[in-house]
C-alpha positions as CSV (number, residue, x, y, z in Angstrom):
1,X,4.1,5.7,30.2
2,X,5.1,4.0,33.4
3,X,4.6,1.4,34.9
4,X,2.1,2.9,37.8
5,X,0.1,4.7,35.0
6,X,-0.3,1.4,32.9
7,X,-1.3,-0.4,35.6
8,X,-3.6,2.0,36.6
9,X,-5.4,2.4,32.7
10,X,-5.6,-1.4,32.7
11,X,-7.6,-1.6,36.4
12,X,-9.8,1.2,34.8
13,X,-10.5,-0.1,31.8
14,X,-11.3,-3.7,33.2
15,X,-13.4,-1.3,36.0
16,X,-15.6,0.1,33.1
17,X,-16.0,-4.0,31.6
18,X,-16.7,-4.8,34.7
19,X,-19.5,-2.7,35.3
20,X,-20.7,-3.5,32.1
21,X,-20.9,-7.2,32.8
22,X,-23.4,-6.3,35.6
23,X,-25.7,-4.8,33.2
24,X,-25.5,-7.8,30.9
25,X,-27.5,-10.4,30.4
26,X,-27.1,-13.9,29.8
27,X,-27.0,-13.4,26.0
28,X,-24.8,-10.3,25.7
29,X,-21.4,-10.9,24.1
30,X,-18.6,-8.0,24.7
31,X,-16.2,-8.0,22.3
32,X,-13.3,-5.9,22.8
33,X,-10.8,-5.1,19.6
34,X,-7.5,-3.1,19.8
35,X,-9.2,-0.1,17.7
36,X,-11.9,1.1,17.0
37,X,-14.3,1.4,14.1
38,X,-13.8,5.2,13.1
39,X,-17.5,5.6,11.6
40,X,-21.0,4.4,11.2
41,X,-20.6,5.5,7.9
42,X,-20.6,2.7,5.4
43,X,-19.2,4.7,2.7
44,X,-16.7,6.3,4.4
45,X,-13.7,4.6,5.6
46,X,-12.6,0.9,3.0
47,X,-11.2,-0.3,6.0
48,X,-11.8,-3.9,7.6
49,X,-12.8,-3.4,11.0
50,X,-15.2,-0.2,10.1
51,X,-17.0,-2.5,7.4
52,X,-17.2,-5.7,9.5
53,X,-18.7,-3.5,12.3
54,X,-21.3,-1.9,9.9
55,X,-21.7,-4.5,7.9
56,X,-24.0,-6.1,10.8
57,X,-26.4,-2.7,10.6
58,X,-26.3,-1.8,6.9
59,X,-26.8,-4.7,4.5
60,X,-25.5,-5.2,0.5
61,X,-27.5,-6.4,-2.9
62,X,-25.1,-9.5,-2.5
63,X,-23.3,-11.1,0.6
64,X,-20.9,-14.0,1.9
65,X,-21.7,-17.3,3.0
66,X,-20.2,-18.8,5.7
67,X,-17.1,-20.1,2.9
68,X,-17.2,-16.9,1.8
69,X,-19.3,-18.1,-1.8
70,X,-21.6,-15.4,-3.2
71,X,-25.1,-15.0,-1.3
72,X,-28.4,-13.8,-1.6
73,X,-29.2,-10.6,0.8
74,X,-31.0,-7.6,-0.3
75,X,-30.9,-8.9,-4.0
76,X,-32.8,-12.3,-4.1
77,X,-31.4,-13.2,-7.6
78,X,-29.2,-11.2,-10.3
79,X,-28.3,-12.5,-14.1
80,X,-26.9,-11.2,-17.2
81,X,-29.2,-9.9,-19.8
82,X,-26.3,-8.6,-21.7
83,X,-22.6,-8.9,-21.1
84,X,-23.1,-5.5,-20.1
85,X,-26.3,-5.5,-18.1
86,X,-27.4,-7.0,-14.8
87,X,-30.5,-7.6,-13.9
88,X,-31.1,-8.0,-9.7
89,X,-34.3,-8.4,-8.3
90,X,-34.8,-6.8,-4.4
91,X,-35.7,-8.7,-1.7
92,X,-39.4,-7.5,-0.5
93,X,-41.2,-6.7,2.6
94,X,-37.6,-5.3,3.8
95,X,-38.1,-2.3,6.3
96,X,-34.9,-0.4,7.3
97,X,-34.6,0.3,11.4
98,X,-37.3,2.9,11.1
99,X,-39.7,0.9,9.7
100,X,-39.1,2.5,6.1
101,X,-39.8,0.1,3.0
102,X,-36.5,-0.3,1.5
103,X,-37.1,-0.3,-2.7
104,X,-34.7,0.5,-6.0
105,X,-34.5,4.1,-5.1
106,X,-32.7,3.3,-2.1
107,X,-30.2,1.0,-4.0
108,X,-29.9,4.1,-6.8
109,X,-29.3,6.5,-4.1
110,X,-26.6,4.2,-1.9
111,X,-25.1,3.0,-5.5
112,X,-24.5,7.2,-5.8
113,X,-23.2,7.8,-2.6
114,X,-20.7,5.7,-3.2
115,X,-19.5,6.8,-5.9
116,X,-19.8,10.5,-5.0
117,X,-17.1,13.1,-3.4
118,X,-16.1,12.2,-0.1
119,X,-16.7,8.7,-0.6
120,X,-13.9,5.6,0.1
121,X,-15.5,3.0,-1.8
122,X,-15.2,5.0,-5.2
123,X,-13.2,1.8,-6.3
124,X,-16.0,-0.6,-6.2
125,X,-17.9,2.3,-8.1
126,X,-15.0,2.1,-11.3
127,X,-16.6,0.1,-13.8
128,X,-20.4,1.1,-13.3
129,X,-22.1,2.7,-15.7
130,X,-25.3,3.7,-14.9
131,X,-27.7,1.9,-11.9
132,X,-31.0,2.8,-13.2
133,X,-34.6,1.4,-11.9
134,X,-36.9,-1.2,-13.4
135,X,-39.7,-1.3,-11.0
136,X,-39.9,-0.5,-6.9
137,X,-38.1,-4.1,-6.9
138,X,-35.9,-4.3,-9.9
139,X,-32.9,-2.9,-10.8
140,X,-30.3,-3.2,-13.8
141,X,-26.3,-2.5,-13.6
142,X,-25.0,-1.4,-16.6
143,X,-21.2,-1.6,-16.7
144,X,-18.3,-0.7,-18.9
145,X,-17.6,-3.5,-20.2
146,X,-18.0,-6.7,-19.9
147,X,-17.5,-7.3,-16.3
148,X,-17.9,-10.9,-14.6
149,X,-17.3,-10.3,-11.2
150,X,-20.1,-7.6,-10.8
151,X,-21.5,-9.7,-7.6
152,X,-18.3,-10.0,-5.7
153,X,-17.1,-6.3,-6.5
154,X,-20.2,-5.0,-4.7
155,X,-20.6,-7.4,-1.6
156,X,-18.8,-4.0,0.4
157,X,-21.3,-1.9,-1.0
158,X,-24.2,-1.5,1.7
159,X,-27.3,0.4,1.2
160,X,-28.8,3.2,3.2
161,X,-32.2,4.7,3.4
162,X,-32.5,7.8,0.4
163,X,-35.3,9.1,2.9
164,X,-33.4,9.1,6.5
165,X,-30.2,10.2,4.8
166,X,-31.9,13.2,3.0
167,X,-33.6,13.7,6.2
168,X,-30.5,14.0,8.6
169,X,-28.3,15.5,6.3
170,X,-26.0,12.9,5.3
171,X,-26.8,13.0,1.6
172,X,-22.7,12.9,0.9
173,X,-20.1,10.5,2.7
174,X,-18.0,11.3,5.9
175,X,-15.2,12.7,4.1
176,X,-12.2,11.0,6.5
177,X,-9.5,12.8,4.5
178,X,-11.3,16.0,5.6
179,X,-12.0,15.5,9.2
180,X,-16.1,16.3,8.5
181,X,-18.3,14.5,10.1
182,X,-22.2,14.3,10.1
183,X,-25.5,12.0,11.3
184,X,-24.0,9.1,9.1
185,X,-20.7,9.3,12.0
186,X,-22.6,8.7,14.8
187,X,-26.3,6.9,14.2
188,X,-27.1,4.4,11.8
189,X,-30.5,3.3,10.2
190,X,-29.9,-0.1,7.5
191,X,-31.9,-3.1,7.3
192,X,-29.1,-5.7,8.9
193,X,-29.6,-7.8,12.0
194,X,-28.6,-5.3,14.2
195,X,-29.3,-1.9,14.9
196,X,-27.2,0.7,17.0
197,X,-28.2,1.3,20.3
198,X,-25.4,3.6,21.4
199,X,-22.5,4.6,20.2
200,X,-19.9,6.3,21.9
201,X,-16.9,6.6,19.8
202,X,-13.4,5.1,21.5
203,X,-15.5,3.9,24.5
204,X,-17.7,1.5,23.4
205,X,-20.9,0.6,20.7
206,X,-23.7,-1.1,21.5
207,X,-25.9,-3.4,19.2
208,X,-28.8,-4.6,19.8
209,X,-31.0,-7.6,17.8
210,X,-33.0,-6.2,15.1
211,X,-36.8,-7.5,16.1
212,X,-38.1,-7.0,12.2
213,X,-35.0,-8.4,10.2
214,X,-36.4,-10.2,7.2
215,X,-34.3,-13.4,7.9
216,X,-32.9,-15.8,9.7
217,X,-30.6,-14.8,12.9
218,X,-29.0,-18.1,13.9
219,X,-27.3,-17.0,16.9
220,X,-28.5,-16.4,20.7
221,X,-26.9,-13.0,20.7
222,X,-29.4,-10.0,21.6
223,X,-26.9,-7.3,22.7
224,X,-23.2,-6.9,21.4
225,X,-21.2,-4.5,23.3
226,X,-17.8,-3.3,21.0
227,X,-15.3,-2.0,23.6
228,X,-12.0,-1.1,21.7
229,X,-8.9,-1.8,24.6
230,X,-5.9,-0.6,23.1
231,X,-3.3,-2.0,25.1
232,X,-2.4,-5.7,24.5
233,X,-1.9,-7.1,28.0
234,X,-5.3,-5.8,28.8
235,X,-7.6,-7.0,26.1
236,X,-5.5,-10.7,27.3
237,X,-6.6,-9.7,30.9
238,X,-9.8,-9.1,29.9
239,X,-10.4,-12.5,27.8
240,X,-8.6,-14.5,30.6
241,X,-10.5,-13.1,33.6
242,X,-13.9,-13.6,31.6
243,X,-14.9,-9.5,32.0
244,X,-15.2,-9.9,27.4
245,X,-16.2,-12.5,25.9
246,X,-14.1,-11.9,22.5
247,X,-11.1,-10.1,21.3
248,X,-9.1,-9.4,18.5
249,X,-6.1,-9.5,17.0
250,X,-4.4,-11.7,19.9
251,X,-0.8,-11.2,20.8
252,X,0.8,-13.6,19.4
253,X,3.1,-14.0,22.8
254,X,0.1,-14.7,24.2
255,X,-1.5,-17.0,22.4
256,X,-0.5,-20.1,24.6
257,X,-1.3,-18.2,27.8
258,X,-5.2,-18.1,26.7
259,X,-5.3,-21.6,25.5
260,X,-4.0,-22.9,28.6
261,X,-6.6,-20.7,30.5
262,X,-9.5,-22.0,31.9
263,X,-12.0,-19.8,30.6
264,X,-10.9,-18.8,26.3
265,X,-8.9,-20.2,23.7
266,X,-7.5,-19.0,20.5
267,X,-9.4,-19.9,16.9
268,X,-6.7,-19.3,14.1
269,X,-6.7,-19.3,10.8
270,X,-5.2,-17.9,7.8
271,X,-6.0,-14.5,6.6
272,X,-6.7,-12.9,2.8
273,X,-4.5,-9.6,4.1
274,X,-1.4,-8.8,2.7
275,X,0.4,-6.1,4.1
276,X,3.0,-4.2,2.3
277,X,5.3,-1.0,2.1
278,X,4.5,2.1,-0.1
279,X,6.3,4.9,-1.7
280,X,5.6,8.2,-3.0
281,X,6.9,8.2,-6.6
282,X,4.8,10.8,-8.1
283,X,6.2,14.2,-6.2
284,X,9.1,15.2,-7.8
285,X,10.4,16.3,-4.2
286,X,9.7,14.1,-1.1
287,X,7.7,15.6,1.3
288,X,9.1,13.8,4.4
289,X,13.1,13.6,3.4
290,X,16.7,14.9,3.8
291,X,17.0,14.7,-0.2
292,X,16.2,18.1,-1.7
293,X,15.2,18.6,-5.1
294,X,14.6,14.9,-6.3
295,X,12.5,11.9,-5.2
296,X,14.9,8.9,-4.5
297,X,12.0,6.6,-4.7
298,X,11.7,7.2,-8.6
299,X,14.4,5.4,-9.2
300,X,13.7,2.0,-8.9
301,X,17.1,0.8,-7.9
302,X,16.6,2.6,-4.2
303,X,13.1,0.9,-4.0
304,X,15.0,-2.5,-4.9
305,X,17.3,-1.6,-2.4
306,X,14.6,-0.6,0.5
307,X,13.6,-4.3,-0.4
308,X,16.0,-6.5,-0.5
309,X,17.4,-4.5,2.8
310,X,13.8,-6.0,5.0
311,X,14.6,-9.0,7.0
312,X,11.6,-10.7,6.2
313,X,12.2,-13.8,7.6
314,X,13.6,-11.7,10.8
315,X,10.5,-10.2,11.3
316,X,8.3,-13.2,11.0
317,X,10.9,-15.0,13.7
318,X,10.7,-12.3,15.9
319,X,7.9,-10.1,15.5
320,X,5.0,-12.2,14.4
321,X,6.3,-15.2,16.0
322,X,5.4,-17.3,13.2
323,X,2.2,-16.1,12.5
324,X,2.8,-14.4,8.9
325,X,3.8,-15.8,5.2
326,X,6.4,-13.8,3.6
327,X,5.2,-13.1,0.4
328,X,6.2,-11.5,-2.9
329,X,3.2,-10.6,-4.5
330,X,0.1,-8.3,-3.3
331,X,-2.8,-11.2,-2.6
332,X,-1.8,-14.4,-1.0
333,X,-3.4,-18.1,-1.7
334,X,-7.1,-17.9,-1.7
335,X,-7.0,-15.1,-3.9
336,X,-7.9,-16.0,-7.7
337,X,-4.6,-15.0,-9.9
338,X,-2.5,-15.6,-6.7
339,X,0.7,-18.4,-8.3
340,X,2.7,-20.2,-5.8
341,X,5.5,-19.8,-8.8
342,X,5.2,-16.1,-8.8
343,X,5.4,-15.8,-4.9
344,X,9.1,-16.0,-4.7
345,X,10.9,-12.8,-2.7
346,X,14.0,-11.0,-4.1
347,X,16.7,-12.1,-1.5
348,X,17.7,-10.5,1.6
349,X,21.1,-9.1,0.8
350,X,22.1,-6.0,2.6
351,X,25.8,-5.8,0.7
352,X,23.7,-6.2,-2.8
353,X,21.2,-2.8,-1.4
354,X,24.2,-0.9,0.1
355,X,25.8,-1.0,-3.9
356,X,22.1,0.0,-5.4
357,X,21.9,3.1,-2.7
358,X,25.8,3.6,-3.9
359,X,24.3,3.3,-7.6
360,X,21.5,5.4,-7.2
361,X,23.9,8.4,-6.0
362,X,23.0,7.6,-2.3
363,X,26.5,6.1,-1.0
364,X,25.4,6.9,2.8
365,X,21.8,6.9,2.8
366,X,19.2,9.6,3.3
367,X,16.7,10.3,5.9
368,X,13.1,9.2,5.1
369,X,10.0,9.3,7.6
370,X,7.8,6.4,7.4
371,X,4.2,6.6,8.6
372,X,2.5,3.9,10.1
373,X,-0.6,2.9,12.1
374,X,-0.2,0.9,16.0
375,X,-3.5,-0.2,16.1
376,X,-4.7,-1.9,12.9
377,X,-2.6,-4.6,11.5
378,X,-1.1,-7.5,14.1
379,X,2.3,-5.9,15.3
380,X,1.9,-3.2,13.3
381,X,4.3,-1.0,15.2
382,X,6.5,-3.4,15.4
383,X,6.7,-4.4,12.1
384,X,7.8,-0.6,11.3
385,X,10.1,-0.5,14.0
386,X,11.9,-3.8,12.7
387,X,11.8,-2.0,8.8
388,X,13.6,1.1,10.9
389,X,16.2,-0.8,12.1
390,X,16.8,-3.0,9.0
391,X,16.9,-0.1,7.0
392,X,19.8,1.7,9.1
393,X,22.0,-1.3,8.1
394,X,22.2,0.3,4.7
395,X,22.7,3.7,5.9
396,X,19.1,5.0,5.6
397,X,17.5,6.8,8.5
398,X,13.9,6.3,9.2
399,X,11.9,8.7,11.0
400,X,9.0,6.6,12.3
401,X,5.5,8.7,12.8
402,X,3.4,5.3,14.4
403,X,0.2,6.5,15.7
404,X,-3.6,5.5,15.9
405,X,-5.4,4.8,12.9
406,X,-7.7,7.5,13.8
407,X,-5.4,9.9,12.8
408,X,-3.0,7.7,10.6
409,X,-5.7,6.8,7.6
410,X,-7.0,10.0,7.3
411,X,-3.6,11.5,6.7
412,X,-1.8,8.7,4.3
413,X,-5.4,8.7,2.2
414,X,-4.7,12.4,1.6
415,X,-1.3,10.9,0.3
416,X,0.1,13.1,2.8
417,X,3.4,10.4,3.3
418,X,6.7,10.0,1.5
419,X,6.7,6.0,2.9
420,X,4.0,4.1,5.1
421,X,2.6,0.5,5.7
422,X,-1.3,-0.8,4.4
423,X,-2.6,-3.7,4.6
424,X,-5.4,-4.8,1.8
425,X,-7.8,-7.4,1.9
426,X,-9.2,-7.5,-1.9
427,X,-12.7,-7.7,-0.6
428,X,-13.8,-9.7,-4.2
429,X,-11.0,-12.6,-3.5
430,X,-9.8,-11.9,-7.0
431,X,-6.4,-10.2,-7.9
432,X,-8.4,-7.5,-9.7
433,X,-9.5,-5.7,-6.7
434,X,-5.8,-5.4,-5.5
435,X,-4.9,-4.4,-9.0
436,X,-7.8,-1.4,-9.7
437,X,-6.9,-0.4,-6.0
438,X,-3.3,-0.8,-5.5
439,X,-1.4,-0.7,-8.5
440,X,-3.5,1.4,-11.3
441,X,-2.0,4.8,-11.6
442,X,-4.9,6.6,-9.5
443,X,-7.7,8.8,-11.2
444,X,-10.0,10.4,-8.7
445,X,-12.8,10.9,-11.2
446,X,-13.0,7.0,-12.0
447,X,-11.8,5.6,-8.0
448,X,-9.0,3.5,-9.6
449,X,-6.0,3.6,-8.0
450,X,-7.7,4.9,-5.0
451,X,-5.5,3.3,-2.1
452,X,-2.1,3.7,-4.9
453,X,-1.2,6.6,-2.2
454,X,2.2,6.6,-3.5
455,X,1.1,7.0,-7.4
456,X,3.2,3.7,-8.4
457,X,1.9,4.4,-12.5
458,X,2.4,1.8,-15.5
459,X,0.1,2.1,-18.4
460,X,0.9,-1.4,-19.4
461,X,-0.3,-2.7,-15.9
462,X,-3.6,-0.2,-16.4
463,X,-3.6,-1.6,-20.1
464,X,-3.7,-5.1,-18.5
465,X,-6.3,-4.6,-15.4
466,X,-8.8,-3.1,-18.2
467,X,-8.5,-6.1,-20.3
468,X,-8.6,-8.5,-17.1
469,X,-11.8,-6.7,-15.8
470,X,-13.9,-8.1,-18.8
471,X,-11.8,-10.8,-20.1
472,X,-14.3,-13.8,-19.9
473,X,-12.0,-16.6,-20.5
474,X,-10.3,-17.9,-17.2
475,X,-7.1,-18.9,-18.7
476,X,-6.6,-15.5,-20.9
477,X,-7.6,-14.0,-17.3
478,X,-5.4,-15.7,-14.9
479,X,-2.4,-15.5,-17.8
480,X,-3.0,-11.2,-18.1
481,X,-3.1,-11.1,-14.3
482,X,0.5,-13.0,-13.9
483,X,1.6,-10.7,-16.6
484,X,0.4,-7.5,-14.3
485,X,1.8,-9.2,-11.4
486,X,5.2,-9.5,-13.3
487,X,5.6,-6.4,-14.4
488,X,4.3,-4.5,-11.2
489,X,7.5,-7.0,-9.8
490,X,9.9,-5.7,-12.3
491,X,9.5,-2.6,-11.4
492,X,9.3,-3.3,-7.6
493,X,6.2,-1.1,-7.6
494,X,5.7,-1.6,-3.7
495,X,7.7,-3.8,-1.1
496,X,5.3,-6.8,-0.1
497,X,5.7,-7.9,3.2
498,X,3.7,-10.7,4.2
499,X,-0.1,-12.0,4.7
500,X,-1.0,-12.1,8.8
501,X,-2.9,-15.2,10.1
502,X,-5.9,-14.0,12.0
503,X,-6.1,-15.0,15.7
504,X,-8.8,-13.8,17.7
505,X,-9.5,-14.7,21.9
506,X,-12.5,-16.5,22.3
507,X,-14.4,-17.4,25.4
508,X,-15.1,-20.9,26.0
509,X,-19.3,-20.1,25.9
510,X,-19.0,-18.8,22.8
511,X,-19.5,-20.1,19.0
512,X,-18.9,-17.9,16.3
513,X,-17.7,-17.7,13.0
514,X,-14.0,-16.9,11.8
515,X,-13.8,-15.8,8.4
516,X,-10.8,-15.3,6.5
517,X,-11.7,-12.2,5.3
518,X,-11.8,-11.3,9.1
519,X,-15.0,-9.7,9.0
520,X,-17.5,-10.9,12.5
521,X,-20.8,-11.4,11.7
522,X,-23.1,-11.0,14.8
523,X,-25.5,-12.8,13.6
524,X,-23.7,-16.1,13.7
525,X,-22.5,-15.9,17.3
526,X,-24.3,-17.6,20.3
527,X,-23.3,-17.3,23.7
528,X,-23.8,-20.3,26.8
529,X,-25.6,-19.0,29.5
């Protein structure tokens, strides 16, 4: 794009904010983010920014404090009865947008959903049993096995109405991988603090204060308005001239720029995220490649190869300024089973990957494309470009496919990819999540291994995540999660990359909440009039 046409998108995009600052009122925040959230659909896309953003509309049996510690939401209290069975007891007097009661055959129906075809948050689902119904405001979880961390695991779960989905025809999930959509894309109808107002996707999402929420809203905020601004110099323009009042992720080349402004500054803070490389190892062809008739990635000395080829360090001097942790493993600190002694990065050595590729039978490389999104992850695009370039140092040509996420997830889900970049978030803070999602050879009928899009597959490390998944003892835990995490190593199962510190633009009349899980919770932000 030139120069002219940049400029020119930038003045109309700030054109559109600033009409929309007219309209607002003294206690309207606009947030602006560099994507946007591809459905209202809470079941439908396990992806950060889509559950943050619904996550203020729909609500779950158990939520987050402010720390992130387990809370109290639309379950007032849950305990064991067996080490099988929980019992949780529903909040009362709860209407969904509506005005319909919200009971147990709501949670029955929601806990189905998500579990059901179409669905993206089938690995949350793995270890349930059966949800069945006590009373109108009881309900027991019966899972597997014995299962500790039942409470975190469904804090992404949110519940919708049985009556207004049966009603509009959104029975099933949005099925991203498929490109269907239905009511659930567009409208929403949960019991959360806000509800939607309007919603035009890739332009903007308004939210309005929920008059009948059951609890306490401790913000100011009455109206959000979500305005995704894909370029990076506007969203900064934007912020700096005061037309939104948030934005997220902030360049980091332009993090001094805003704190030296008179109007925003930036709140950091680490983030739970690691991002990572991944690699089909499953198709005995690559889809994407110049080798015919074999997959190089099965052989573990290319993968070792791809690794220790990435200029980690490079790219955290150069592309994320700083802002990133290299890292070996797939959580990062603040995640339970994370080891600082484990968290040590085969060396960058391009002579050492040239004579694996050599090894391997690949003397002068191959072609590969990688896939990658430009509008999730902080420098995402660049990140891939860097990989590109270090890659061609050992003779392998990369083929980069960047594009929006709107198109990019629903393509790498259908494992449609021979290489790509994800970033995961284990939304429980414990190394099982990443483990049953990243790492477990994948099984649609049980959701495990659901985001493994390159079918990485080690029956010891399944062996191991079953045992961790009930394993009651903390030590015998943490000890069978290092021995996962070893072994997942060994076999350089998938190239870590690094965790991304958060950084979001924040106007200087605004208090809000920064999680490390990077969700935004409306209800905690207030805005100076």
């Amino acid at each position: 794009m030139s120069f002219q046409k940049k400029k020119a998108a930038a003045v109309a995009v700030l054109c559109v904010l600033g009409a929309t600052s007219l309209l607002a009122g003294a206690q309207t925040i606009r947030i602006a983010n560099q994507g946007d959230a591809l459905s209202l659909d809470p079941h439908s896309l396990n992806e950060s920014l889509q559950l943050s953003t619904t996550a203020n509309v729909y609500e779950t049996l158990v939520g987050r404090n402010k720390d992130l510690s387990v809370a109290p939401l639309l379950a007032t209290s849950w305990k064991q009865t067996s080490p099988t069975v929980w019992r949780f007891e529903l909040r009362k007097n709860v209407q969904f947008h509506d005005g319909t009661p919200f009971t147990a055959d709501d949670v029955l129906f929601s806990f189905a959903r998500a579990a059901g075809e179409g669905s993206d948050m089938k690995s949350n689902t793995t270890d349930i049993k059966e949800v069945r119904k006590v009373d109108a405001h009881t309900i027991e979880i019966e899972t597997k096995g014995p299962f500790p961390i039942l409470p975190d695991v469904i804090t992404q779960l949110m519940i919708m109405s049985k009556k207004w989905c049966e009603e509009n025809k959104a029975v099933t999930p949005v099925d991203r991988r498929k490109g269907i959509e239905n009511t659930a894309s567009f409208k929403a109808n949960g019991t959360g603090p806000f509800r939607v107002r309007e919603r035009q996707p890739n332009v903007r999402t308004v939210f309005v204060r929920n008059p009948t929420y059951w609890g306490k809203i401790e913000g100011n905020a009455q109206e959000i308005v979500f305005t995704p601004i894909a370029n990076p110099a506007t969203r900064v323009a934007a912020l700096v001239s005061g037309e939104i009042d948030v934005m997220e992720p902030v360049p980091v080349q332009d993090v001094a720029r805003i704190n030296a402004s008179p109007n925003a500054r930036v709140i950091s803070g680490p983030e739970l995220r690691t991002i990572f490389l991944g690699m089909d190892q499953k198709r005995d062809e690559l889809l994407y490649s110049s080798v015919k008739g074999k997959n190089p990635f099965k052989d573990k000395r290319v993968r070792q190869a791809f690794y220790q080829a990435i200029d980690i360090v490079g790219i955290q001097r150069t592309v994320m300024r700083g802002a990133s942790r290299p890292t070996a493993l797939m959580v990062g600190p603040g995640i339970n089973g994370w080891t600082e002694a484990q968290d040590k990065r085969l060396p960058y050595d391009v002579e050492a990957a040239k004579k694996l590729l050599a090894e391997a039978g690949y003397p002068s490389g191959f072609e590969v494309t990688m896939n990658c999104p430009n509008d999730r992850y902080v420098n995402d695009g660049q990140i891939c470009q860097s990989v590109a370039s270090n890659l061609a140092k050992i003779g392998v040509k990369i083929n980069l496919a960047a594009e929006t996420k709107g198109t990019y997830f629903p393509k790498i889900l259908r494992r449609d990819t021979s290489f790509y970049l994800l970033g995961w978030t284990p939304t429980t803070y414990d190394s099982h999540n990443a483990l049953t999602a990243l790492t477990a050879c994948p099984d649609d009928k049980t959701g495990a291994g659901q985001f493994n899009l390159g079918a990485y597959c080690n029956p010891k490390v399944d062996e191991l995540t079953k045992k961790i998944q009930s394993e009651t003892d903390k030590p015998k835990r943490d000890a069978m999660i290092k021995e996962a995490f070893e072994l997942h190593a060994a076999d350089v199962g998938h190239l870590p990359l690094h965790q991304q510190a958060l950084a979001w633009g924040v106007s200087k009349k605004v208090a809000l909440t920064q999680m490390a899980d990077n969700y935004m919770p409306f209800k905690w932000m207030s805005i100076k009039p």
